[in-house]
Structure formats: C-alpha cells, structure tokens
C-alpha positions in Angstrom: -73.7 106.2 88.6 -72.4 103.2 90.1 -69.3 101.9 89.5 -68.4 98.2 87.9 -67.3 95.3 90.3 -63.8 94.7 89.7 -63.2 91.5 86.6 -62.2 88.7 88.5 -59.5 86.3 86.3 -60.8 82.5 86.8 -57.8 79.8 87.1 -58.3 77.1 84.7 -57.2 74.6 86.7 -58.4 75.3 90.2 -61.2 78.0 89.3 -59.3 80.3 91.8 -60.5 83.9 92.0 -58.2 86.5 91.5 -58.2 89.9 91.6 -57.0 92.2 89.3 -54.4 94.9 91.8 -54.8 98.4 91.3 -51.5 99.3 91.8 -50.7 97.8 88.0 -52.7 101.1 86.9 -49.5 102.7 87.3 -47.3 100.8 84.9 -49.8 102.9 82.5 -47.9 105.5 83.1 -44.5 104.3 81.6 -45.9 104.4 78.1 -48.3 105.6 75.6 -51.4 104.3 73.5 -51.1 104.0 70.0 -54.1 102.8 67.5 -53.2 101.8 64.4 -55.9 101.5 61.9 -55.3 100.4 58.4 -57.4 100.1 55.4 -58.0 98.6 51.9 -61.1 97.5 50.0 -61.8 93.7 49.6 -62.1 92.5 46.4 -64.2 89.4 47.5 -68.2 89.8 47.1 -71.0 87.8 47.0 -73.0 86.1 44.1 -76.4 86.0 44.1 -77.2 82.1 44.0 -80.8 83.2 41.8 -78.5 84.0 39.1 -76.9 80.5 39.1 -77.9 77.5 37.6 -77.0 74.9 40.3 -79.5 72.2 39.1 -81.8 70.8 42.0 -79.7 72.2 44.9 -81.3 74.4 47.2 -79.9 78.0 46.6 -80.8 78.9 50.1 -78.4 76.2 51.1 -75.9 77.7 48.9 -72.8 80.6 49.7 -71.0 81.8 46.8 -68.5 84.2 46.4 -66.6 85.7 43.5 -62.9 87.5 43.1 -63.4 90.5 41.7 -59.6 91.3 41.4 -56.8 89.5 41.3 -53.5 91.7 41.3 -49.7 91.3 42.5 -50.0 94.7 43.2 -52.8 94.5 45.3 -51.6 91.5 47.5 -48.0 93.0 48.1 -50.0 95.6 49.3 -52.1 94.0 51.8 -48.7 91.7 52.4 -47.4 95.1 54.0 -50.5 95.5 56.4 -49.6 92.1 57.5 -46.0 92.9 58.0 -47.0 96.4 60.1 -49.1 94.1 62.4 -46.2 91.4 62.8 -43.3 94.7 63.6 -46.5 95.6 66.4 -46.7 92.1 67.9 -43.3 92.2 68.3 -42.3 94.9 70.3 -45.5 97.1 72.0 -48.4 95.5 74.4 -51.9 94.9 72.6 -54.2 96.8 74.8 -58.1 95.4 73.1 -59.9 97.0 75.8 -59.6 100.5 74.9 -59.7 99.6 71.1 -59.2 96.9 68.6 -55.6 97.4 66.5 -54.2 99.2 69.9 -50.7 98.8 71.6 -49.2 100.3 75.1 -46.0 101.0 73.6 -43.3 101.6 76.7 -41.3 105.1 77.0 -38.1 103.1 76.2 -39.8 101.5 72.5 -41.9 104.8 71.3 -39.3 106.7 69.7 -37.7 103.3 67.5 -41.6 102.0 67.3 -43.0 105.4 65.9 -40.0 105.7 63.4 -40.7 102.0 62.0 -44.8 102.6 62.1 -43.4 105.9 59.7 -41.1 103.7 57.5 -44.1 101.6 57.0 -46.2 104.7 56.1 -43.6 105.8 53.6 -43.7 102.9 51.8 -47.5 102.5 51.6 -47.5 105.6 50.4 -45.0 106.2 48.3 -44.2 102.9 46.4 -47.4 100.0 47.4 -50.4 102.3 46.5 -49.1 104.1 43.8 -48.0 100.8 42.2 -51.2 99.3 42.8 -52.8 102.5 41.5 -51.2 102.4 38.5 -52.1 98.9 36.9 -56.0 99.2 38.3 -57.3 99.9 35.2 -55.5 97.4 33.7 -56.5 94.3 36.0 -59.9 95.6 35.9 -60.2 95.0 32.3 -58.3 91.5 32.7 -60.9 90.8 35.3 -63.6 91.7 33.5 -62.3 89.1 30.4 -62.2 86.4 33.3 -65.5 86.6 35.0 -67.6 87.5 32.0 -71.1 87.5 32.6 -70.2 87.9 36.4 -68.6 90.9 36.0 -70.3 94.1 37.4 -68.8 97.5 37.7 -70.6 98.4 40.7 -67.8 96.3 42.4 -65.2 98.3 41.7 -64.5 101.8 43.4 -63.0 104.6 41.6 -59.5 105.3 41.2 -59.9 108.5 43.9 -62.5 106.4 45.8 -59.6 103.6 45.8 -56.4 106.2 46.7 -58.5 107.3 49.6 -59.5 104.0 51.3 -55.8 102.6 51.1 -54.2 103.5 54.3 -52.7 103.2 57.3 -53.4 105.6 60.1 -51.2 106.0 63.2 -52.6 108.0 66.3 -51.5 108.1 69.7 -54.4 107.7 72.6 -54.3 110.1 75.9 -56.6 107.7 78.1 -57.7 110.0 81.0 -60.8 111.4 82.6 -61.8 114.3 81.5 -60.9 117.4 83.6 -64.1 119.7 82.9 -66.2 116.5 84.8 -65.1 117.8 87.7 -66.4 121.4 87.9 -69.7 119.7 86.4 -70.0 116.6 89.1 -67.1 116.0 91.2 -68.5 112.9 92.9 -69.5 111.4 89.0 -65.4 112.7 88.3 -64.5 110.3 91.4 -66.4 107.8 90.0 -65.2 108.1 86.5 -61.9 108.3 87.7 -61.5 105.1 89.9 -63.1 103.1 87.0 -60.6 104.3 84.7 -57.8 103.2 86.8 -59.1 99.7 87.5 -59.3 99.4 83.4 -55.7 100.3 83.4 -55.1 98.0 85.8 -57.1 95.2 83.8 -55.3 96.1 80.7 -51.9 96.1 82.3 -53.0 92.4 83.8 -54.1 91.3 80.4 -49.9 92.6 79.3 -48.6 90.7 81.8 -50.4 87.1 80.8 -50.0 88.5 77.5 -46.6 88.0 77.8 -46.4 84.9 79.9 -48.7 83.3 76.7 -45.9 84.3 74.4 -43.2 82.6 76.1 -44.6 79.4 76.5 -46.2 79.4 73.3 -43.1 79.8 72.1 -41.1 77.2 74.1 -43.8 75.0 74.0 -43.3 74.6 70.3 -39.4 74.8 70.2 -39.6 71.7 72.8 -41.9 69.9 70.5 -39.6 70.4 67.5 -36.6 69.1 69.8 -38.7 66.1 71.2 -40.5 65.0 68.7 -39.9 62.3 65.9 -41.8 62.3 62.4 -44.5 59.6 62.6 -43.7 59.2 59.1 -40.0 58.6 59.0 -39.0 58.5 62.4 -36.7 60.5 61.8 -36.1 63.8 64.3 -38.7 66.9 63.8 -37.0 69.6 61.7 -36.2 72.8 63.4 -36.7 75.7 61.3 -34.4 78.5 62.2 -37.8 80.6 62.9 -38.1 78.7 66.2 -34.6 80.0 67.3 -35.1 83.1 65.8 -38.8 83.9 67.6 -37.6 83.1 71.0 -34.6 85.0 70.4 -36.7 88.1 69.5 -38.7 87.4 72.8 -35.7 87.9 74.8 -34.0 90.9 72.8 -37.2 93.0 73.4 -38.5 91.4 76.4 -37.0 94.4 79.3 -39.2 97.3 77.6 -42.0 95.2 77.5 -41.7 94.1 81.0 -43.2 97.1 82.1 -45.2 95.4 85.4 -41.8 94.0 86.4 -43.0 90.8 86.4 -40.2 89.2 88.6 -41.3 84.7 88.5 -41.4 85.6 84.8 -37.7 87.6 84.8 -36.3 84.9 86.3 -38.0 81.9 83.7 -36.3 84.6 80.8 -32.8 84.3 82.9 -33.1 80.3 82.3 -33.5 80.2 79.0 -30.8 82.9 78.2 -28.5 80.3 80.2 -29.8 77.5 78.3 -30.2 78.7 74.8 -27.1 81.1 75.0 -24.9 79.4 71.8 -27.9 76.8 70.8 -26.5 75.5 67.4 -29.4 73.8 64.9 -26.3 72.2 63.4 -25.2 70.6 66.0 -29.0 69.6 67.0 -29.4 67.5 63.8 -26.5 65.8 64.3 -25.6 65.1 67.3 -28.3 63.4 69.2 -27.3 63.9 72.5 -27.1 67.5 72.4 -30.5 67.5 71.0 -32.0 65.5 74.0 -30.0 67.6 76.5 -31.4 70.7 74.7 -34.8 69.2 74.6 -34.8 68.2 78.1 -33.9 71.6 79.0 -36.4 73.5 77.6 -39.3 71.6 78.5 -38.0 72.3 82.1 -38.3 75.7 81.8 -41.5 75.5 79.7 -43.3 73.3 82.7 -42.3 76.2 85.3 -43.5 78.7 83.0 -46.5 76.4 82.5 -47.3 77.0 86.6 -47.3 80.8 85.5 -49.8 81.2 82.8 -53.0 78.6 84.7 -54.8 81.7 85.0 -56.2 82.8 81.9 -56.8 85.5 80.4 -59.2 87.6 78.1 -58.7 85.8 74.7 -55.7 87.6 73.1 -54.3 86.5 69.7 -51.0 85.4 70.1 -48.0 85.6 67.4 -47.7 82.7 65.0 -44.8 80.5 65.3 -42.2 78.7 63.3 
C-alpha cells in the first residue's frame, strides 16, 4: 500500500511550494482531540409545490419551504449550541481533518475546556430541553392553528423521539495507529504509521495559519473601524467594544494555543500588547489624534502580519467579528 505524497500549501501571491515539516507532528503530542457533536431536529421542511396553487409559474422552478415550529424554547435551545461552538473557537484548535466539529485542545486548556464543555452539558440538560420539552405539545397545537391545511403530523417527532435527538456529545479522540497492525504486517504498520504522522503534521500546519488568520482577521477589522469614516455622515466608524474585547481574547488565550511555538507570530502578539495595552474607546471618539495614532498603529502591525498569512491554507471557518 503506497503511501500519499506529502500536501504541498500553495502561496497566493507567488505560488511558492511549501512543504508541510514533519517535525510539527510532535506538537500533537501536547494535547488531546476532542469531537463535539451536537444535535436537534430542524423544524424547517419542504412543501410540495403540486399542492400549491401558484398560477402559471412553473412548479419545477419553484422551492418552498414551511416552519413547522416556531418556539422560544426551541431557539434558546439551539442559541446554546451556538454559544458551545463560540466557547470552542475561542480557546482549542479546529482540527477538520480527522473530523468535522473537532478541536486539539492543549494540555494547559483541557482541564478548564472539559469543565466548560460540562457546564454546557448541564444546562442542556437540565434546564434548555426540559423547558423545550415541556411546552411541545403546546406549540404544536399553536402551529397546527397557524399553518392549517399545511399542517401534517408526520413532521413532528415524538416527545421520546424529540428528548433523544437533543444533545450534545463530548468524546475525546486517541489518534494513533493501531498496535495489533504490527504483528499482522509490520511493513503496512510502517506505512500506516509515517502517514499518520505527516496528517498530524498537516493538521498542526493548518493550527498554525489557523491562527495567523485569526489575528489579522481581527486587526484587519479593528484598523478599518479606526480608519474609516461613514460614507454617510463622515463622521468616524463606530467602534463597538466587541473589537477591543475579540482581540483582547486573542491575546489572553493565545500562549496555550501556540502550541507550534510559532516565534514571527509571538513577536507580531508582543506589538500589539505594547500598542493596545490601555487602548481607551473613549478617548478614540474623541480625541482625533489618538485615534489616528492608534489607527496608524495597528495597521502596522496588521501589514507585517499580513507577510505571515500569504500562504493559504485549507479553508477554515474563522470566528466572526465585531
């Protein structure tokens, strides 16, 4: 069984080659896997356009859809799934290539990350479903009142089939070769085992640049709040407190996630701790030189970051901002 060439990562700018070192298989080894799977039925479906009386329209040129539900309960619910993933982005590594929903979590992050993924848990459990559980009857009937003739029961799973597919599912991943392949075919173990390491090596690469994204996405945006005027008024951008706040986050966590010791990106965090160290949103609206200074400065450092992150990477969804 032959082994995969090595990935190569393609510059944008210069459509350099290059490769993905080995040796970053080993930052692997400073932290653990965890998948996080989470689940809830969708209360969106389809309507079959034969059923509808759209006049002359062609119903194959038509996509209709119907909400079969439409529940606080249900939303704050699903609001909580999205807060689990934003608590995730923030602190572990998304690792896609072993699975979708998976983070390399460093040793110094898996006690404090564990504990929050189980806070989450608890209240899933113990206060989102069971609320949502108890009205379900209830906004069934209301929906049924609302969509009338397009209501159909088939839509709507039990109240055991419903408990059951409301989750969310923590489990740590041991990525290794299995040992048992090597009493069976010790050259196919080899194998096995050099590919696993360069896909630990890939995955550490894609943590890196993941990172690397992060902070210029992030100063990219806090330079463009800074910089920019209003086309409408004028007037200086807003700067919502968010754009502080992100960056800020970036830095408090940023030593754990550094586990490649990634030193030209150490020393861009070291400038912006200098820089934004005391950064005052006050005193940006309203004293104009401050503002430009501050602007000024962090599109510095964002342009030397910028130098750092030409190579690009698998596509990785990145944080939202501001």
């Amino acid at each position: 069984m032959a082994i995969k060439k090595k990935k190569k990562l393609k510059s944008k700018s210069r459509g350099e080659v290059v490769p993905v070192p080995l040796s970053m298989a080993d930052a692997f080894e400073r932290g653990i896997v965890l998948y996080v799977k989470m689940g809830a039925p969708g209360f969106l479906t389809g309507i079959d356009t034969d059923n509808v009386d759209a006049g002359d329209v062609d119903p194959e040129m038509l996509r209709l859809s119907k909400k079969t539900l439409d529940c606080p309960q249900y939303k704050a619910m699903k609001s909580l799934h999205g807060q689990v993933k934003k608590f995730l982005r923030g602190r572990p590594l998304p690792v896609p290539r072993y699975l979708k929903s998976s983070y390399f979590i460093p040793d110094e992050q898996v006690e404090e990350t564990v504990k929050g993924v189980e806070q989450f848990i608890h209240l899933h459990d113990d206060e989102y479903l069971p609320a949502f559980l108890r009205v379900y009857r209830d906004e069934k009937a209301r929906a049924k009142e609302r969509l009338k003739a397009l209501y159909d029961e088939s839509d709507y799973p039990s109240v055991e089939n419903l408990r059951r597919a409301c989750y969310i599912r923590p489990e740590i991943i041991e990525i290794g070769t299995p040992g048992r392949l090597e009493g069976i075919s010790p050259s196919l173990y080899r194998e096995q085992r050099a590919a696993l390491q360069e896909k630990k090596a890939e995955a550490m690469q894609d943590a890196k640049l993941y990172l690397r994204d992060i902070c210029f996405k992030l100063l990219t945006h806090l330079h463009e709040k800074l910089a920019a005027s209003d086309p409408a008024t004028g007037r200086p951008m807003v700067i919502r407190k968010s754009a502080v706040e992100n960056v800020e986050d970036f830095l408090k966590f940023f030593e754990p996630r550094d586990v490649n010791k990634d030193v030209p990106l150490q020393g861009i965090v070291e400038k912006i701790r200098k820089n934004m160290t005391g950064l005052d949103l006050e005193t940006v609206k309203h004293d104009e030189k401050y503002r430009a200074s501050m602007a000024a400065a962090v599109g510095a450092i964002a342009r030397d970051l910028g130098a750092l992150v030409t190579v690009a990477p698998r596509k990785i969804r990145l944080p939202k901002v501001g």
